[in-house]
N, C-alpha and C positions, 0 to 999 in steps of 0.2 A: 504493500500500500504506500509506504514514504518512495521509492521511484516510481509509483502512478501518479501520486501526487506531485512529485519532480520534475513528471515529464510532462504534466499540463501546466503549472507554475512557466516552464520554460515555451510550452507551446503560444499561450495566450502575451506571452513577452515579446515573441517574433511575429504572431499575427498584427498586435498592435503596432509593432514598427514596420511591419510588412505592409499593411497599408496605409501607411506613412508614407510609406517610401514610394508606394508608389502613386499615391495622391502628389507627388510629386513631379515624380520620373516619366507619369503614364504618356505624355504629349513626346515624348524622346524617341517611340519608334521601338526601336530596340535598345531591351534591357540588360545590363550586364548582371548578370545571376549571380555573381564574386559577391560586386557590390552591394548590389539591396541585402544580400545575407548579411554583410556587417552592418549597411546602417539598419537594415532591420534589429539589430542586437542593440545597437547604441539608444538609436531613437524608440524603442521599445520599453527598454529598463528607464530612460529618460520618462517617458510618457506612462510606465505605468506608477510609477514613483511619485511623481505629482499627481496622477488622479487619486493614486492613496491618500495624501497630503490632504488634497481637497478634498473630496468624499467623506474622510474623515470627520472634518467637521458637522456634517452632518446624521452619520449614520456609524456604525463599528458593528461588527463581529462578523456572521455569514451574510449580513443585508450590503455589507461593506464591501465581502469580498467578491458577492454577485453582482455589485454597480459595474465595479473597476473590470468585474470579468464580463459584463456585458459592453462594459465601453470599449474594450481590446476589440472584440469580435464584431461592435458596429464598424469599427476604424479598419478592421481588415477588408469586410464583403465592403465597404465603400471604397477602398481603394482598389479591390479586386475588377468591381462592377464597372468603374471607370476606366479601368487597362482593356476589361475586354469590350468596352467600349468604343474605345479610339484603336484598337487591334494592335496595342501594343507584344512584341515581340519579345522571349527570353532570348538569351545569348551564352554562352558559357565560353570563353577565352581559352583556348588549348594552346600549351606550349608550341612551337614550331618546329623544334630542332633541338639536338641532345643536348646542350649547354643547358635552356629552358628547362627540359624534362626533369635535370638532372637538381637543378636550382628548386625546383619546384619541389621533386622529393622531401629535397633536404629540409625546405620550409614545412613540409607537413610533419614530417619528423620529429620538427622541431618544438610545434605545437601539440606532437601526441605526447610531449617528452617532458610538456610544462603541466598539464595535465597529469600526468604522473608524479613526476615531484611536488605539485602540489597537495595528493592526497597521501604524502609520506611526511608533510609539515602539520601543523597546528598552524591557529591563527597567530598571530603574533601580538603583541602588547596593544598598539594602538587598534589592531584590529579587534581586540578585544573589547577594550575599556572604553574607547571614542567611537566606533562606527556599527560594531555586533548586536551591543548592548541597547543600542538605540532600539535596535531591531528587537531583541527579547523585550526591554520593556512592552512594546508595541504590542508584541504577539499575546503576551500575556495580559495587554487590557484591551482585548478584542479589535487591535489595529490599528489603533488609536494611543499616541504617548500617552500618558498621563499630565495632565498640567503640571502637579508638583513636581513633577521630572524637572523641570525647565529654570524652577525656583530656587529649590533646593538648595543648600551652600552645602551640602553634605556630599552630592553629586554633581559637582562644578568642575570638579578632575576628568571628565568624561565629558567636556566641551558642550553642553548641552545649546549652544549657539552655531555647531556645524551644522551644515543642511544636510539633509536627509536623502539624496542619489540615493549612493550606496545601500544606505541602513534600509532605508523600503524595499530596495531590489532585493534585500537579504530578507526581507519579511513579507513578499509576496512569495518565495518560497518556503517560508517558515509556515505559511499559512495553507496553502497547500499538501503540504506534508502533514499537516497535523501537530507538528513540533518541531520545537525550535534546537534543530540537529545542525549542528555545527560543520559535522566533515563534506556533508552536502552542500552546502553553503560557500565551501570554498571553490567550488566548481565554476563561479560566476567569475573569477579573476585571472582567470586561463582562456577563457572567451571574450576578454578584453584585448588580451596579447595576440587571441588570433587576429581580432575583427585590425587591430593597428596592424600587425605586420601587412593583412593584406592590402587595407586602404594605404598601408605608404607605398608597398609596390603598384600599386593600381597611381599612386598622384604621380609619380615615380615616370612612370610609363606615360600617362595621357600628358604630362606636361611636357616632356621630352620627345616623345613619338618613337622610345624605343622600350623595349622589354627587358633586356638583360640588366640596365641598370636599376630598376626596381627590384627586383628577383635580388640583386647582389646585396643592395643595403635590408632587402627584407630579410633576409638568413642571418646578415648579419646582428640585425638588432638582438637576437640570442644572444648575445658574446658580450653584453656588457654586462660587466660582473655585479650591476646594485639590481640587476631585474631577479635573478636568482641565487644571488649568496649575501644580502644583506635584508636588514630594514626597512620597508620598504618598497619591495620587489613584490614581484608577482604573487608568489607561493606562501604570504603571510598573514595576505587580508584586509592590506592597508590601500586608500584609494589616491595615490599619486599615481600608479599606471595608470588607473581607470581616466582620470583627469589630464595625463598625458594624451591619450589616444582622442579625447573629445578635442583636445588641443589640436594633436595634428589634422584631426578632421576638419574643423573651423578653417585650419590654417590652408588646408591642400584646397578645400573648397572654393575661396577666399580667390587663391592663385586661380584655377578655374576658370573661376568668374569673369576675374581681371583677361584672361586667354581668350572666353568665349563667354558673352555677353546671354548668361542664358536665363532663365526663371529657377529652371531646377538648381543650379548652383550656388545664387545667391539664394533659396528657398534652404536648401541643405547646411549652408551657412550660417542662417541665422539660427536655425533649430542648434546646431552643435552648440554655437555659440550662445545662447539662452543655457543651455544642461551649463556650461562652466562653473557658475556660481551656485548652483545647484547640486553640484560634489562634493566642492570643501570653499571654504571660505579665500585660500587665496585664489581660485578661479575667476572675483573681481579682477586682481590684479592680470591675468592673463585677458581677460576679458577689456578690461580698458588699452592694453596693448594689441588687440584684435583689430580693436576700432580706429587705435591709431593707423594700425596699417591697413586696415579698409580708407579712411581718408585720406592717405597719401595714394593708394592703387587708385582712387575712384576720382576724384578731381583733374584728373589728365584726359579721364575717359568721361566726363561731365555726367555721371551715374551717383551723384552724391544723393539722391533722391530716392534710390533702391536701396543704398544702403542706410537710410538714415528708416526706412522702415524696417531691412534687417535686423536693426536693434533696439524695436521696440518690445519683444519678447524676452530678450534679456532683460530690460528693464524693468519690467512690469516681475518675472522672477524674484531679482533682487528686492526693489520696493517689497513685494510684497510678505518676501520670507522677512526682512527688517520689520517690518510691521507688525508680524505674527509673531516676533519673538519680544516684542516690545508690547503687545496685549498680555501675553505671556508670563511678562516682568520675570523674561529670566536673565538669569545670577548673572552679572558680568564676567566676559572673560577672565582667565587669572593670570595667563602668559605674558601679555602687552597690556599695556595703560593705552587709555585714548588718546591719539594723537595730538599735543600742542607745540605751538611755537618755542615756549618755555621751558617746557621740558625736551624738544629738541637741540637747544641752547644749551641745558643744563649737561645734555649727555651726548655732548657733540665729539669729545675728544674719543666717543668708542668708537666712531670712522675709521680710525688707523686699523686696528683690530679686525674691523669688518672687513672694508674693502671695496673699492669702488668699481672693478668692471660690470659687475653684474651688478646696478643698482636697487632695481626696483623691489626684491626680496630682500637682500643682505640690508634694506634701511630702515625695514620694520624692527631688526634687534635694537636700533635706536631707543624702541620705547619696549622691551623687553622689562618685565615686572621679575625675573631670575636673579637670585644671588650673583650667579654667574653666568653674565648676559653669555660669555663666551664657551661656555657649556651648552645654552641655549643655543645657539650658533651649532657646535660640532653634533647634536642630537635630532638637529631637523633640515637644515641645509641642504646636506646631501640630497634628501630625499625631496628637498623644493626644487632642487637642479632635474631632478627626475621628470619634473613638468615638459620641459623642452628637449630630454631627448631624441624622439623619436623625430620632431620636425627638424632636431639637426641630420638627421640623419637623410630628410628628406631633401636636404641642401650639400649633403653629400652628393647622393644618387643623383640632381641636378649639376652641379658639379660637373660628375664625371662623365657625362654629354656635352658638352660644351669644349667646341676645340681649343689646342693650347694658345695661352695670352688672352684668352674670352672670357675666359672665369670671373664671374660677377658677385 
């Protein structure tokens, strides 16, 4: 019964993003079947997360979990009914040549390979404390937090100000299954790693017009050593990949768009872009960096007006989780103090310490509330740098297209 319930928890995730995906893509003709399976994954766990969210408010326990499991299965036949409407087309992209094949393997390999080390770990600390637990409490008061969750000074260690991705994706299968089983639950963070490796060789290849350099940076992303042997990584339960891969999505999208002036790609753009701050709280930060580089691509190509609608669902996200947790009156964070001028003054000489290539993360230790901001710094840093892997990587694989002395 818990993989019956597994397997529908996961089914009613893909249908909702599946016809997402294709309320989007159906006008395209032909679909590429790669891709709507990831964004079906992304925008699925995105959209069923928030309709928990919302529904919530007004209903809990099995009325809850048949709203959210009827709004999946409206969002799929409606986006079904529309593809076979306009006769849109599936596609599936086959290797060409044994280099391909061979790249391809390895990439499946690679993902059967995180899947398995993943059910050889536990979750890990933060995955515990800050993102699980959200999800237990929930499960256990009918899908719904508890308000005093949120109050609490006694549970103020467990961030009760991160938003909620993650923790509901981990409590729409908790709810499903009947219980909130943990080793199942890790299964959701190795379907992250697929859905990124593919869409970076898929940005990889449509921005470039060739195949092998996506294939090459997508095997590679394996190999960096904080995805599977640290904190942080894949196989622990922590949601910096998760938020990495929305990243590179926003971001491959974004390039897309700027390539080829379409609906579907600033459509696909805004959505990613909306889920950011909907994962974890520095998602603002990538998210206000999103926007910058949406108004620098878009002002050459006089499309400021698409994008300035792109980022009314992010907006309306943030406002509104800010709002919900301020009815809420819950506990102030305990990491950072509120941002001021004065107390940036006061604690201006930790600069040295920090560091200024990267600035827009490394300046929040500024207001760092830690005995030792610089302990603070060596315990989450890393795992903040994890945000932008993957899209470096996809500046890689653009890179190495581009003949020599052209590299931009």
């Amino acid at each position: 019964m818990t993989l019956l319930g597994l397997s529908a928890a996961y089914l009613t995730i893909f249908i909702a993003g599946f016809g997402v995906t294709l309320l989007v893509f159906a006008k395209a003709g032909r679909l590429n079947l790669v891709e709507c399976s990831c964004l079906s994954w992304l925008l699925g766990s995105g959209a069923v997360s928030l309709l928990i969210w919302l529904c919530g408010t007004f209903c809990s326990g099995l009325l809850l979990q048949m709203a959210v499991t009827i709004a999946c299965l409206a969002l799929g036949i409606s986006g079904w009914r529309i593809k076979q409407k306009l006769g849109s087309k599936f596609a599936l992209p086959l290797p060409t040549n044994v280099i391909e094949w061979l790249l391809t393997s390895l990439l499946l390999v690679e993902i059967i390979l995180f899947f398995y080390v993943s059910f050889k770990h536990t979750l890990g600390w933060d995955g515990l404390l800050n993102w699980e637990i959200k999800a237990r409490y929930a499960f256990l008061s009918g899908g719904v937090i508890p308000g005093s969750y949120y109050s609490d000074p006694g549970r103020a260690f467990s961030h009760p100000e991160y938003p909620l991705g993650i923790p509901f994706t981990e409590l729409w299968l908790y709810l499903w299954m009947g219980e909130p089983h943990q080793f199942w639950v890790k299964t959701i963070f190795p379907l992250f790693y697929a859905a990124g490796a593919l869409l970076l060789a898929l940005f990889v290849t449509r921005l470039s017009t060739k195949r092998w350099p996506g294939l090459i940076v997508a095997t590679l992303l394996a190999f960096v050593p904080f995805l599977s042997a640290s904190p942080g990584g894949i196989i622990v339960g922590y949601v910096d990949f998760p938020m990495s891969v929305f990243y590179l999505a926003a971001l491959g999208y974004l390039l897309c768009w700027y390539r080829e002036d379409t609906v579907s790609n600033i459509s696909i753009f805004a959505g990613c872009l909306a889920l950011l701050p909907w994962i974890k709280s520095e998602g603002v930060i990538l998210w206000v960096l999103l926007v910058f580089f949406g108004l620098c691509l878009s002002l050459p190509k006089h499309r400021t007006r698409q994008l300035t609608l792109a980022l009314l669902p992010g907006l309306f996200v943030v406002v509104g989780w800010r709002l919900y947790l301020r009815l809420m009156h819950t506990f102030p964070p305990s990491d950072f103090a509120h941002p001021s001028f004065s107390l940036l003054h006061h604690n201006l000489g930790r600069l040295a310490d920090i560091g200024l290539p990267i600035v827009l993360y490394p300046l929040s230790y500024v207001f760092s509330t830690w005995p030792s901001y610089t302990a603070h710094m060596t315990s989450s840093l890393p795992r903040l740098l994890l945000h932008v892997v993957p899209a470096g990587w996809l500046a890689i694989g653009l890179a190495l297209t581009q003949p020599k002395g052209q590299v931009r």
